[in-house]
Backbone and ligand atoms as CSV (ligand in chain L), in Angstrom:
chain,resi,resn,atom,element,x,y,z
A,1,UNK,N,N,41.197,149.116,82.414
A,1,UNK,CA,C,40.931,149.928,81.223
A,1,UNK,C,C,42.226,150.526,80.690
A,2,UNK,N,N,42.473,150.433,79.243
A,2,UNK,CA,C,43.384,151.068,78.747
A,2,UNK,C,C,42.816,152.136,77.574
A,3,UNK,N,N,44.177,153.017,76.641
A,3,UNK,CA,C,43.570,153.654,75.888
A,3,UNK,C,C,44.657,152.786,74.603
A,4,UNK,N,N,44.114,153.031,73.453
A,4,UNK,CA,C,44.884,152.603,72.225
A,4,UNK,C,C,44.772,153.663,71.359
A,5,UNK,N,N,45.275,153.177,70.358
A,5,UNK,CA,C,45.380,153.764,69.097
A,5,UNK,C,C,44.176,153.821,68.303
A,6,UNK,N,N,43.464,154.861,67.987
A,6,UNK,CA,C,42.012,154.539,67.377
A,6,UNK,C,C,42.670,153.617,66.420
A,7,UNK,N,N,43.450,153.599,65.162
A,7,UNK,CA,C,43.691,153.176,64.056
A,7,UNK,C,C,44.076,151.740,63.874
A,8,UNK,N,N,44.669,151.083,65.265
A,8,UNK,CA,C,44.678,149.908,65.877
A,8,UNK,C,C,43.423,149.079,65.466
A,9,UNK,N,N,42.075,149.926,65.832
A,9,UNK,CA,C,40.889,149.082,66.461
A,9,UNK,C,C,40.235,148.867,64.278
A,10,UNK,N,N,40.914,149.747,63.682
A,10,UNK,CA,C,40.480,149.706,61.924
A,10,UNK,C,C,39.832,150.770,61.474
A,11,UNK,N,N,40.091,151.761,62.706
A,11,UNK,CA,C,38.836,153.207,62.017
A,11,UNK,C,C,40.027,153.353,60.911
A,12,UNK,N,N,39.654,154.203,60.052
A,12,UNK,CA,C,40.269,154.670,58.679
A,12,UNK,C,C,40.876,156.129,59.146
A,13,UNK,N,N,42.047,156.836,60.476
A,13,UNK,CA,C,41.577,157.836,60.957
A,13,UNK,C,C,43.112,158.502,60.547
A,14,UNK,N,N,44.335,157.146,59.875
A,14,UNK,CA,C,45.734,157.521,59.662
A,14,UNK,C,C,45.619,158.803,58.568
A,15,UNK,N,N,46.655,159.388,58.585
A,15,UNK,CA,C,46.815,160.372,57.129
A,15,UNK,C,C,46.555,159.704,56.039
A,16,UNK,N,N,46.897,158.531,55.648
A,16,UNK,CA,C,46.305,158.200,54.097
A,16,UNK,C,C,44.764,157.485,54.138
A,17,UNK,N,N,44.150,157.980,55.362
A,17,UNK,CA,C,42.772,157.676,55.186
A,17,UNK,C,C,42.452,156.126,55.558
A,18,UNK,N,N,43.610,155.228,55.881
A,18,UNK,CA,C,43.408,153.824,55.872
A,18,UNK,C,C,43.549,153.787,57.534
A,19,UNK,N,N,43.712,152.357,57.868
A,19,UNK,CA,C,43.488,151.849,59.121
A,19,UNK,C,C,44.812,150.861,58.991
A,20,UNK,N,N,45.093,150.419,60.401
A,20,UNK,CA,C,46.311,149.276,60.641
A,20,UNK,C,C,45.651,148.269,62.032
A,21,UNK,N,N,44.579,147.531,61.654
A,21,UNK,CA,C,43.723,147.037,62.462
A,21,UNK,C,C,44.926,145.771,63.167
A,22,UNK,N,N,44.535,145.353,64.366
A,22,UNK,CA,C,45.521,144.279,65.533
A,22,UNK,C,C,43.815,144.237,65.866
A,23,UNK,N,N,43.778,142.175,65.488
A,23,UNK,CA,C,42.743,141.455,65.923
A,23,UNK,C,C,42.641,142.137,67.966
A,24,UNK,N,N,43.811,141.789,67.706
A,24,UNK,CA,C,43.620,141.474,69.578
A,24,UNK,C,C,43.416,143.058,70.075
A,25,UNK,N,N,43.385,143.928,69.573
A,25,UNK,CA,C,43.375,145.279,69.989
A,25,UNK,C,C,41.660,145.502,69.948
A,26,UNK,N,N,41.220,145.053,68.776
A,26,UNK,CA,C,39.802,145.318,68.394
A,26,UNK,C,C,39.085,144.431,69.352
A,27,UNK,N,N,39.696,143.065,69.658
A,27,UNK,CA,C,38.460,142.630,70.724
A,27,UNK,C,C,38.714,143.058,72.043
A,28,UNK,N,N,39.566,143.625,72.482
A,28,UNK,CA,C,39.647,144.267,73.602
A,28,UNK,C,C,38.475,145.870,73.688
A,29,UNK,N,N,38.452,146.307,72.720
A,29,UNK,CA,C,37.516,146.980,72.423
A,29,UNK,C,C,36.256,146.978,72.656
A,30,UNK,N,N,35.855,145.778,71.666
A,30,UNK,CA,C,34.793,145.230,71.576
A,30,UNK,C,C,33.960,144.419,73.051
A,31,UNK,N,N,35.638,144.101,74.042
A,31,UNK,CA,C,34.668,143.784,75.787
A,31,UNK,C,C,34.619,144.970,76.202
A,32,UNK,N,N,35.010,145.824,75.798
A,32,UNK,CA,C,34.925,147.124,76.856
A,32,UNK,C,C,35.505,147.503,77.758
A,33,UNK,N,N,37.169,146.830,76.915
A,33,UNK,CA,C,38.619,147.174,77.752
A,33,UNK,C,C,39.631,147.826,77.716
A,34,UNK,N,N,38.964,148.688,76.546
A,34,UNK,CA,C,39.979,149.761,76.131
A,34,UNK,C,C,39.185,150.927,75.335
A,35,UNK,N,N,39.775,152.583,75.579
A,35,UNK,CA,C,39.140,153.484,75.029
A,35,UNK,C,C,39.967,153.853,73.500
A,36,UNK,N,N,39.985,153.915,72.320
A,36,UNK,CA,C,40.182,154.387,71.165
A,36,UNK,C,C,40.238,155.929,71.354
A,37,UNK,N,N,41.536,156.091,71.411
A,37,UNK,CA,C,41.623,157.925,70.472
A,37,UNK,C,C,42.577,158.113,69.239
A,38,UNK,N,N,42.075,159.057,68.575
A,38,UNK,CA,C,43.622,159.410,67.653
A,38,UNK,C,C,43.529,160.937,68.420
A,39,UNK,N,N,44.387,160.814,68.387
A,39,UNK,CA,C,45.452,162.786,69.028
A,39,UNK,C,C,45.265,163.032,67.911
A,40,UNK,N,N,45.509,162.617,66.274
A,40,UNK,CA,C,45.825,163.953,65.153
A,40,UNK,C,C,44.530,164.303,64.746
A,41,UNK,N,N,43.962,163.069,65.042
A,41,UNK,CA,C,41.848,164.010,64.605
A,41,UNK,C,C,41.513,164.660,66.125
A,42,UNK,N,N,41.888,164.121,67.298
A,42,UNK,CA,C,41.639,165.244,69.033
A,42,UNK,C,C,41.902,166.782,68.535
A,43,UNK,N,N,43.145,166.946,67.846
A,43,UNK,CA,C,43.976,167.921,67.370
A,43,UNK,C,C,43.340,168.861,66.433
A,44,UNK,N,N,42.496,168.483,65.820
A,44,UNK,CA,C,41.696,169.193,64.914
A,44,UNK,C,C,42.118,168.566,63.895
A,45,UNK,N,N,43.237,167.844,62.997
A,45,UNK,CA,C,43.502,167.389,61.691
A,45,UNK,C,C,42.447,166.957,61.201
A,46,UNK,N,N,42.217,167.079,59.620
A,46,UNK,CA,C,41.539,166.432,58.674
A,46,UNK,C,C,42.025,164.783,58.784
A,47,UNK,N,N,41.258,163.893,57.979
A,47,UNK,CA,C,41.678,162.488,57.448
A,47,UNK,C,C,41.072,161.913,55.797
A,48,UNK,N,N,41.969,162.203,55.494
A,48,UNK,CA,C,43.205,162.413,54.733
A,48,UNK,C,C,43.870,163.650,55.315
A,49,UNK,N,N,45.031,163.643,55.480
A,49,UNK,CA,C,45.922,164.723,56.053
A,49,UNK,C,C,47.245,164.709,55.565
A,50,UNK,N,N,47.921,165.616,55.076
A,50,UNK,CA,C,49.337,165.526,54.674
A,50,UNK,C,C,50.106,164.836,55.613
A,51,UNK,N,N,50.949,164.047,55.753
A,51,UNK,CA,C,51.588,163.511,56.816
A,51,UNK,C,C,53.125,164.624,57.278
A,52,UNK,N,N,52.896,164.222,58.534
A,52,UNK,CA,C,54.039,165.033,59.131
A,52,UNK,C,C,55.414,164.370,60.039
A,53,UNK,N,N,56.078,165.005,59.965
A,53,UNK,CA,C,57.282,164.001,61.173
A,53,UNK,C,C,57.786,165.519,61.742
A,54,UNK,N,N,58.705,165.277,63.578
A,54,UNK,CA,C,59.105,165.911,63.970
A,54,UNK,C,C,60.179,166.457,63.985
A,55,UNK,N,N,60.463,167.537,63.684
A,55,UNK,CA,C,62.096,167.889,63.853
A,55,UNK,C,C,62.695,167.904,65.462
A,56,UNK,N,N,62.446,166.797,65.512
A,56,UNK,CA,C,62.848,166.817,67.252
A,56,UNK,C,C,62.288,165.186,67.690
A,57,UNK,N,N,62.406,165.154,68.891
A,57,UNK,CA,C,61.407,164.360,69.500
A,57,UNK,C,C,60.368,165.184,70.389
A,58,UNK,N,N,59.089,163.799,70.742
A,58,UNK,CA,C,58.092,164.204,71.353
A,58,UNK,C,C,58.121,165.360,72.482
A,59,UNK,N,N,59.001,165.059,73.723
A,59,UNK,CA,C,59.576,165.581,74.728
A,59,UNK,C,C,59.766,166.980,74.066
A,60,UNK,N,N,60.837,167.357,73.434
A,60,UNK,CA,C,61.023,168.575,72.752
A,60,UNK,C,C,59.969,169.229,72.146
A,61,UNK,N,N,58.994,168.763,71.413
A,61,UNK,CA,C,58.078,169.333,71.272
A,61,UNK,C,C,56.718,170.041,72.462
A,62,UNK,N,N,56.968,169.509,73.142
A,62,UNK,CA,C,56.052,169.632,74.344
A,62,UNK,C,C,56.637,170.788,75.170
A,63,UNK,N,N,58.310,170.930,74.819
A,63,UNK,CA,C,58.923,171.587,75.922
A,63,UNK,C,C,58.867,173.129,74.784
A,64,UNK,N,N,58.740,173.112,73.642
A,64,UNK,CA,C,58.854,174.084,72.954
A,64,UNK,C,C,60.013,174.559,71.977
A,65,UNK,N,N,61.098,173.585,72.101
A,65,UNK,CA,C,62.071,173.234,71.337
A,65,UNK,C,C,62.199,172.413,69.990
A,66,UNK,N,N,60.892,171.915,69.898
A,66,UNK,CA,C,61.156,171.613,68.425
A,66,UNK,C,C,59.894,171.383,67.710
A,67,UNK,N,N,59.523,171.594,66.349
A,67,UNK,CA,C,57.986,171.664,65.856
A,67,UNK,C,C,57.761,170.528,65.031
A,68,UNK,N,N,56.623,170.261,64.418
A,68,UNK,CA,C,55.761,169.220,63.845
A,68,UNK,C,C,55.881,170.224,62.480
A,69,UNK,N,N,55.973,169.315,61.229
A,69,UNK,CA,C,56.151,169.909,60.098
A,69,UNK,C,C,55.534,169.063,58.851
A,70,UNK,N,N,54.757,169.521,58.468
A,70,UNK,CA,C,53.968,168.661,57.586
A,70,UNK,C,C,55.234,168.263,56.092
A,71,UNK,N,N,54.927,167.115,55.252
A,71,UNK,CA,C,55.913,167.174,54.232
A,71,UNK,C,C,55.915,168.150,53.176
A,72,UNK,N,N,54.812,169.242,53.247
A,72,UNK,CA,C,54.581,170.068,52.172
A,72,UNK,C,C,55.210,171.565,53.158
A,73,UNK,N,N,55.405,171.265,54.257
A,73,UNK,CA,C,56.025,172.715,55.371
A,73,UNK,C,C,55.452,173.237,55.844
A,74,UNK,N,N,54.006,172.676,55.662
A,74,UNK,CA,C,53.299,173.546,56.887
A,74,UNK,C,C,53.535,173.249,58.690
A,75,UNK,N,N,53.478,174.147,59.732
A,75,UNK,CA,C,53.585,173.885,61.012
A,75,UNK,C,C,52.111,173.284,61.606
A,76,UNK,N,N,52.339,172.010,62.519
A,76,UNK,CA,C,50.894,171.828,62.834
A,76,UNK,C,C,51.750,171.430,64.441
A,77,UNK,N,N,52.353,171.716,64.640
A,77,UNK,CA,C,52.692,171.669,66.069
A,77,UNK,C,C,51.874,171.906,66.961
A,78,UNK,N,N,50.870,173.208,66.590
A,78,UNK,CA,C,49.798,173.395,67.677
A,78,UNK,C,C,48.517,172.342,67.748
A,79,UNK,N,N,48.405,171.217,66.660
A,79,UNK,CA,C,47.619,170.526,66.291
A,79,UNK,C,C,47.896,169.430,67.063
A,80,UNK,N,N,49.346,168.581,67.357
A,80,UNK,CA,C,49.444,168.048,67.733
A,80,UNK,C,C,49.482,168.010,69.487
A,81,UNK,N,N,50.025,169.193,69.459
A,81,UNK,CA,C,50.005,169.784,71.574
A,81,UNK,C,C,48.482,169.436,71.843
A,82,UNK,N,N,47.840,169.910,70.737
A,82,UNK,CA,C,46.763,170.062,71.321
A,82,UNK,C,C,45.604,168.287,71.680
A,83,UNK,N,N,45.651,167.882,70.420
A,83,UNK,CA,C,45.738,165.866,70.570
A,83,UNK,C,C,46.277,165.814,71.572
A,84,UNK,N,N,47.309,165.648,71.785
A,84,UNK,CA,C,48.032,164.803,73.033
A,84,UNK,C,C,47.408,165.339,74.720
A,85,UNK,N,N,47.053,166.515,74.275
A,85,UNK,CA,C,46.685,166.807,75.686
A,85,UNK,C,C,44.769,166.361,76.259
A,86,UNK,N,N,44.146,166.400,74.880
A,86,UNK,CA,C,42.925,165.758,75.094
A,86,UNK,C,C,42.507,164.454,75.251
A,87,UNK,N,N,43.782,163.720,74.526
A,87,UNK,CA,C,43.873,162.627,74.534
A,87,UNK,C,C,44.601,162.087,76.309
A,88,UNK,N,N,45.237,162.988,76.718
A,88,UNK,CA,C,45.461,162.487,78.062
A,88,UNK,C,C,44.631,163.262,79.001
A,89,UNK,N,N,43.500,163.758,78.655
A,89,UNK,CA,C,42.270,163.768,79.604
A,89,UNK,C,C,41.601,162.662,79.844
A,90,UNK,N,N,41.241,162.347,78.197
A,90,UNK,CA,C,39.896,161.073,77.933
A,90,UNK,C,C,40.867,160.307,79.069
A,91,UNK,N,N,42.379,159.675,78.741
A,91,UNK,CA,C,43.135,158.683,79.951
A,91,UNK,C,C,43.020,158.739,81.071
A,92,UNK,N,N,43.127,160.217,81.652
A,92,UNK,CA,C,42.718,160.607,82.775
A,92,UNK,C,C,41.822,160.601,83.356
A,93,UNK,N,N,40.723,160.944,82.581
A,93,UNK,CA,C,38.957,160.904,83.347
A,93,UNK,C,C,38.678,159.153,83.325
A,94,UNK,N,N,39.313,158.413,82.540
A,94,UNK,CA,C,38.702,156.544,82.906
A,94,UNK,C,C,39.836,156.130,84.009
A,95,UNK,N,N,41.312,156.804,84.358
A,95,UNK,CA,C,41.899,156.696,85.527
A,95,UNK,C,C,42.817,155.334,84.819
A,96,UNK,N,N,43.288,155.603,83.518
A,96,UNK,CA,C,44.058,154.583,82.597
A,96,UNK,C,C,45.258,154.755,83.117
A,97,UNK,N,N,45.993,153.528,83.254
A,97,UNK,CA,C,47.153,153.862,83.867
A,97,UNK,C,C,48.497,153.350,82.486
A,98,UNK,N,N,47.735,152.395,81.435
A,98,UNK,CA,C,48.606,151.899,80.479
A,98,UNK,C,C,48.081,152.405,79.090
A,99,UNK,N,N,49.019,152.022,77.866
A,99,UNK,CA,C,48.318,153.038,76.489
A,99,UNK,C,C,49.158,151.738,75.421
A,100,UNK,N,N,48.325,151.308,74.210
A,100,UNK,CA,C,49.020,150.339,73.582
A,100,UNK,C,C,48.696,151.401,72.200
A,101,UNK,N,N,50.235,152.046,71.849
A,101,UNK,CA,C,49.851,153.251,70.552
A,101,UNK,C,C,50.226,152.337,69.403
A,102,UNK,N,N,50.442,152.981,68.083
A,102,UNK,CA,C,50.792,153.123,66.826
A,102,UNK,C,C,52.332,152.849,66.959
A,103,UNK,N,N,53.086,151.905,66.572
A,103,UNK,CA,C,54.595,152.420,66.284
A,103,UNK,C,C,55.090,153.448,65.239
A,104,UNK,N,N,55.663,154.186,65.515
A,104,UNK,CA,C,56.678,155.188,64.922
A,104,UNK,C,C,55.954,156.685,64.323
A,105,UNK,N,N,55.172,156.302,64.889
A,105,UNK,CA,C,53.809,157.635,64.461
A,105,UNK,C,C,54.609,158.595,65.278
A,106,UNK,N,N,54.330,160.314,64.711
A,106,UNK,CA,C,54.652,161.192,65.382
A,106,UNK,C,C,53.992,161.593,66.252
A,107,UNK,N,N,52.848,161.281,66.945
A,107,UNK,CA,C,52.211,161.159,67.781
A,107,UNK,C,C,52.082,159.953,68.614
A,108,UNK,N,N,51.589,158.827,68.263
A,108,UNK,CA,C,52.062,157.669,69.155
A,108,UNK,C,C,53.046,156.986,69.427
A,109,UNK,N,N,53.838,157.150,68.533
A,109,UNK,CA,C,55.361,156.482,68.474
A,109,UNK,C,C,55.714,155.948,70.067
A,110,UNK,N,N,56.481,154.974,70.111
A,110,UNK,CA,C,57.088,155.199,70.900
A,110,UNK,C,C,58.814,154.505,71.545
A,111,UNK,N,N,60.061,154.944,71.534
A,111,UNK,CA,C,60.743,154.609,71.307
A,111,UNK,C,C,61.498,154.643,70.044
A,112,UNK,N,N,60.827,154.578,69.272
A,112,UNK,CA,C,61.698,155.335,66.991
A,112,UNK,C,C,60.312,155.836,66.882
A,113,UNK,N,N,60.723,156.948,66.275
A,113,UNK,CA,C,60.195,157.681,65.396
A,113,UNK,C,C,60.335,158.024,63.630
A,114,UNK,N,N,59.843,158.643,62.902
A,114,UNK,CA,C,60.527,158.619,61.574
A,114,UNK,C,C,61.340,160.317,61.673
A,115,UNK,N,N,62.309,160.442,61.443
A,115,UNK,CA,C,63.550,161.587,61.842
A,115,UNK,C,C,63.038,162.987,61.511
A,116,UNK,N,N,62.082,163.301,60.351
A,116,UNK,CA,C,62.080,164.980,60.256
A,116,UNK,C,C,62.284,164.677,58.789
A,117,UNK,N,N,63.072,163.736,58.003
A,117,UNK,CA,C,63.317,163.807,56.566
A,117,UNK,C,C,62.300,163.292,55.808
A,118,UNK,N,N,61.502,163.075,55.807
A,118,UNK,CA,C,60.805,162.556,55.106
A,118,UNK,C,C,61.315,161.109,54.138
A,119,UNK,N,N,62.335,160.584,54.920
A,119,UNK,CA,C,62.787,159.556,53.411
A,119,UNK,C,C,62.908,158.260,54.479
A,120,UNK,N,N,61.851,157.955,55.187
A,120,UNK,CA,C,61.342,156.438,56.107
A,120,UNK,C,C,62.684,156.295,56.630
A,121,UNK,N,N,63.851,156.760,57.525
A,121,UNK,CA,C,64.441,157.004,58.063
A,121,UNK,C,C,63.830,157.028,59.635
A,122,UNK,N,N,64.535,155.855,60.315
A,122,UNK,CA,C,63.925,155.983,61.987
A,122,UNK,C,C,65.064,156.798,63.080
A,123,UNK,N,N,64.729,157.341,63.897
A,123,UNK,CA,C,65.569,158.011,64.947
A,123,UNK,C,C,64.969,157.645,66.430
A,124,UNK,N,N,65.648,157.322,67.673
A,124,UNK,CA,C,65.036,157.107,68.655
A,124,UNK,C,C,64.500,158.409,69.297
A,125,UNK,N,N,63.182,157.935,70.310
A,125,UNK,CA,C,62.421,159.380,70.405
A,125,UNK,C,C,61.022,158.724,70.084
A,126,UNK,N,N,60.207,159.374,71.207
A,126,UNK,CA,C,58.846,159.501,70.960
A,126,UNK,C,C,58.342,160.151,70.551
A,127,UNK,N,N,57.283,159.621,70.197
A,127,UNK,CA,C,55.808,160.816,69.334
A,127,UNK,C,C,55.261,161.480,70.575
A,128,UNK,N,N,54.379,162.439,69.897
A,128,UNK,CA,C,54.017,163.678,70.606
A,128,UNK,C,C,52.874,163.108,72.512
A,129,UNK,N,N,51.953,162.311,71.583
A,129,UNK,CA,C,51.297,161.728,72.698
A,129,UNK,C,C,51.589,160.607,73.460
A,130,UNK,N,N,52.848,160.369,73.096
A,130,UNK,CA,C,53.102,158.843,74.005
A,130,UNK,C,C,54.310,159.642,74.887
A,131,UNK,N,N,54.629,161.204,74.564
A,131,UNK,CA,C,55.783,161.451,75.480
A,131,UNK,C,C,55.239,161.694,76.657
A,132,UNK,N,N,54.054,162.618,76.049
A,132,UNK,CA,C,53.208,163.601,77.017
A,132,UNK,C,C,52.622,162.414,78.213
A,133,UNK,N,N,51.932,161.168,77.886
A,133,UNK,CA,C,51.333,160.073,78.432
A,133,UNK,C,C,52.763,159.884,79.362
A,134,UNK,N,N,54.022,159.529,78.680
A,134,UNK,CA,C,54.914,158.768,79.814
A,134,UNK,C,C,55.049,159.998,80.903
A,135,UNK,N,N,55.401,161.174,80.477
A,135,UNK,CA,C,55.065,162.412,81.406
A,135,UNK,C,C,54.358,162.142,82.337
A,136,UNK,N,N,52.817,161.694,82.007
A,136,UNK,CA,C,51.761,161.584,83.434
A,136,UNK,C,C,51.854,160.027,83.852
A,137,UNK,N,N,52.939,159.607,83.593
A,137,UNK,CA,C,52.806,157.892,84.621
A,137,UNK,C,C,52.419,157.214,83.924
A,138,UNK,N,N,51.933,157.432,82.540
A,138,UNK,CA,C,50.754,155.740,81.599
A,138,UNK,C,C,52.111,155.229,80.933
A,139,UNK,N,N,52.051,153.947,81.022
A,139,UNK,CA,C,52.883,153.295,80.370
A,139,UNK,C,C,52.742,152.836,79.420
A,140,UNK,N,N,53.642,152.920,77.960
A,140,UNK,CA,C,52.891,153.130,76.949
A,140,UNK,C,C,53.726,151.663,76.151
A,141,UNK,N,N,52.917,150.873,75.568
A,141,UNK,CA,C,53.241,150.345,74.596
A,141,UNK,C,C,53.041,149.998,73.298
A,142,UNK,N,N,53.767,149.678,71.647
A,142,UNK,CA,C,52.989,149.786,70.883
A,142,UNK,C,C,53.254,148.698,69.821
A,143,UNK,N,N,52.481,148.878,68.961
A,143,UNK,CA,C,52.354,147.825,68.032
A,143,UNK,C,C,52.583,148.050,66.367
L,1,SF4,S1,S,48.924,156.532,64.897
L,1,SF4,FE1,FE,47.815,157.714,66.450
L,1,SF4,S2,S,47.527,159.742,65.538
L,1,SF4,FE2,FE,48.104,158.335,63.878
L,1,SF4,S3,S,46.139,157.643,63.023
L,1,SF4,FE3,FE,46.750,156.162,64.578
L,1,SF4,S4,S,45.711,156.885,66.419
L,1,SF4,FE4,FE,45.717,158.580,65.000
């Protein structure tokens, strides 16, 4: 059993309300080989949601050194702590040891992220829930 990216499997759950469906993600699903979360709806976010990037990486955010900032300036840092950590329960309670996320999401990212500027600019550094995941041992890969 693994966990993915809800948005992987085609739910509509990204900030612009759409999906980034991977055939092979959805039939893994569909046998009953992988659990679907998104951290930014775990988190409490709306969908549609202003999109956000980190002034930091994942790690830093977790440690309290750097926040989640929406492009309009609002802080949702506590939105995202809070995803990543429910999201590595659901991992925890099926005893998941691997995670296939979102690339460059500030939450699933993993390895580039988009930098804090808002202008599609990548920086190395994970998202919020794929840091927290490598933290507890899941090995995370993404698509
Ligand atoms: S990348 Fe992660 S947080 Fe963003 S919509 Fe997909 S599952 Fe949700």
């Amino acid at each position: 059993m693994i966990v993915v990216s809800k948005c992987l499997t085609g739910e509509c759950c990204r900030y612009d309300g759409k999906s980034k469906p991977d055939p092979e993600i959805l039939a893994l699903v569909e046998r009953g080989g992988a659990i679907p979360v998104c951290p930014e709806q775990l988190g409490g976010l709306p969908t549609p949601r202003t999109p956000a990037e980190l002034q930091g990486d994942g790690s830093a955010v977790l440690e309290g050194r750097a926040r989640v900032i929406t492009a309009d300036g609002r802080d949702v840092t506590k939105e995202y702590v809070c995803g990543a950590y429910k999201a590595l329960r659901i991992a925890n309670e099926a005893g998941v040891k691997k995670a296939i996320l979102k690339s460059k999401s500030p939450s699933c990212g993993s390895g580039e992220i988009y930098d804090g500027s808002f202008s599609r600019r990548l920086t190395a550094g994970d998202g919020v829930t794929a840091a927290l995941f490598k933290r507890a041992g899941i090995e995370v890969e993404t698509r």
